[in-house]
N, C-alpha and C positions, 0 to 999 in steps of 0.2 A: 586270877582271882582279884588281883587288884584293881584292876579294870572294872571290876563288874564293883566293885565296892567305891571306886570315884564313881562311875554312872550312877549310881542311887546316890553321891551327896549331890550331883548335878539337878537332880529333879527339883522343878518346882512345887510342886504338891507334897509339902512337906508331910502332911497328915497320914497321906497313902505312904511313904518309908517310913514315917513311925510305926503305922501299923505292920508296914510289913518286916520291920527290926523287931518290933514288939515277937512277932511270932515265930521270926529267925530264933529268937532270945527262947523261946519256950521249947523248940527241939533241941536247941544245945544243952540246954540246962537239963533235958532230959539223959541226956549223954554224961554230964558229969556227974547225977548222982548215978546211975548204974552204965559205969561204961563197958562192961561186958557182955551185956541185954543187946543182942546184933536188931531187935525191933527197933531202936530207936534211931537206927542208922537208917530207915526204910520210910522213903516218902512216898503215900498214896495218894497220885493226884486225883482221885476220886472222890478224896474229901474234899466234899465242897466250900467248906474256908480255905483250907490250904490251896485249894485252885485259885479260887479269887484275889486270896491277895497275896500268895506269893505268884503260883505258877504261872501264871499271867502277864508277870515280869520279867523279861528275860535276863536282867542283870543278878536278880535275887536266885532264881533257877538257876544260874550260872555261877554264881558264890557258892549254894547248897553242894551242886552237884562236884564242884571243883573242892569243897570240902570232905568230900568223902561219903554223903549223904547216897544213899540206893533208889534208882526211881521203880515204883512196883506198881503196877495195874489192879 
Protein backbone atom coordinates (compact mmCIF):
# COMPACT_ATOMS: atom_id res chain seq x y z
CA UNK A 1 0.00 0.00 0.00
CA UNK A 2 2.77 2.14 0.37
CA UNK A 3 4.17 1.72 -2.81
CA UNK A 4 1.14 2.55 -4.49
CA UNK A 5 0.74 5.78 -2.33
CA UNK A 6 4.73 6.93 -3.26
CA UNK A 7 3.67 6.07 -7.02
CA UNK A 8 0.87 8.70 -7.11
CA UNK A 9 3.25 11.50 -5.36
CA UNK A 10 5.69 10.54 -8.28
CA UNK A 11 3.25 11.61 -10.89
CA UNK A 12 3.56 14.60 -12.80
CA UNK A 13 0.05 15.52 -13.52
CA UNK A 14 -0.56 16.69 -10.50
CA UNK A 15 -4.35 17.62 -11.42
CA UNK A 16 -5.03 13.86 -12.36
CA UNK A 17 -3.98 12.80 -8.25
CA UNK A 18 -5.81 15.54 -7.06
CA UNK A 19 -8.72 14.52 -8.66
CA UNK A 20 -8.14 11.10 -8.19
CA UNK A 21 -7.31 11.80 -3.95
CA UNK A 22 -10.32 14.03 -4.24
CA UNK A 23 -12.45 10.97 -5.04
CA UNK A 24 -10.39 8.38 -2.90
CA UNK A 25 -11.43 11.16 -0.01
CA UNK A 26 -15.17 10.85 -1.01
CA UNK A 27 -15.40 6.74 -0.54
CA UNK A 28 -13.57 7.03 2.64
CA UNK A 29 -15.60 9.63 4.07
CA UNK A 30 -18.31 7.40 3.18
CA UNK A 31 -16.99 4.88 5.48
CA UNK A 32 -16.57 6.99 8.44
CA UNK A 33 -19.93 8.29 8.70
CA UNK A 34 -21.56 4.83 8.44
CA UNK A 35 -18.98 2.33 8.95
CA UNK A 36 -21.29 -0.65 9.12
CA UNK A 37 -23.12 0.04 5.61
CA UNK A 38 -20.92 -3.10 3.94
CA UNK A 39 -22.07 -0.72 0.37
CA UNK A 40 -19.57 1.54 0.87
CA UNK A 41 -16.96 -0.94 1.03
CA UNK A 42 -17.94 -1.94 -2.67
CA UNK A 43 -16.38 -0.35 -5.74
CA UNK A 44 -18.31 -0.63 -9.05
CA UNK A 45 -16.16 -0.13 -11.78
CA UNK A 46 -18.87 0.52 -13.87
CA UNK A 47 -19.25 3.81 -12.75
CA UNK A 48 -18.17 5.63 -15.24
CA UNK A 49 -16.21 8.44 -13.01
CA UNK A 50 -14.80 5.98 -10.73
CA UNK A 51 -13.47 4.18 -13.89
CA UNK A 52 -11.95 7.14 -15.30
CA UNK A 53 -10.29 8.51 -12.74
CA UNK A 54 -9.49 6.13 -10.25
CA UNK A 55 -9.67 2.55 -12.01
CA UNK A 56 -7.54 3.42 -14.69
CA UNK A 57 -4.77 3.94 -12.32
CA UNK A 58 -3.13 1.16 -11.14
CA UNK A 59 -1.57 2.68 -8.13
CA UNK A 60 -5.02 4.26 -6.87
CA UNK A 61 -6.71 0.55 -7.63
CA UNK A 62 -4.01 -0.66 -5.74
CA UNK A 63 -4.33 1.62 -2.42
CA UNK A 64 -8.27 1.01 -2.76
CA UNK A 65 -8.20 -2.51 -2.96
CA UNK A 66 -5.19 -3.06 -0.52
CA UNK A 67 -7.49 -0.92 1.74
CA UNK A 68 -10.14 -3.23 2.10
CA UNK A 69 -12.28 -1.73 -0.57
CA UNK A 70 -14.55 -4.87 -2.71
CA UNK A 71 -14.34 -4.76 -6.52
CA UNK A 72 -17.97 -5.65 -7.80
CA UNK A 73 -19.25 -5.76 -11.45
Amino acid sequence: MEAALEALRSFSDTDQVKNVLSLMQVYVNNIVKDPVNPKYRKIRITNPKFNAVIWQLEEARTFLLFSGFEQVH
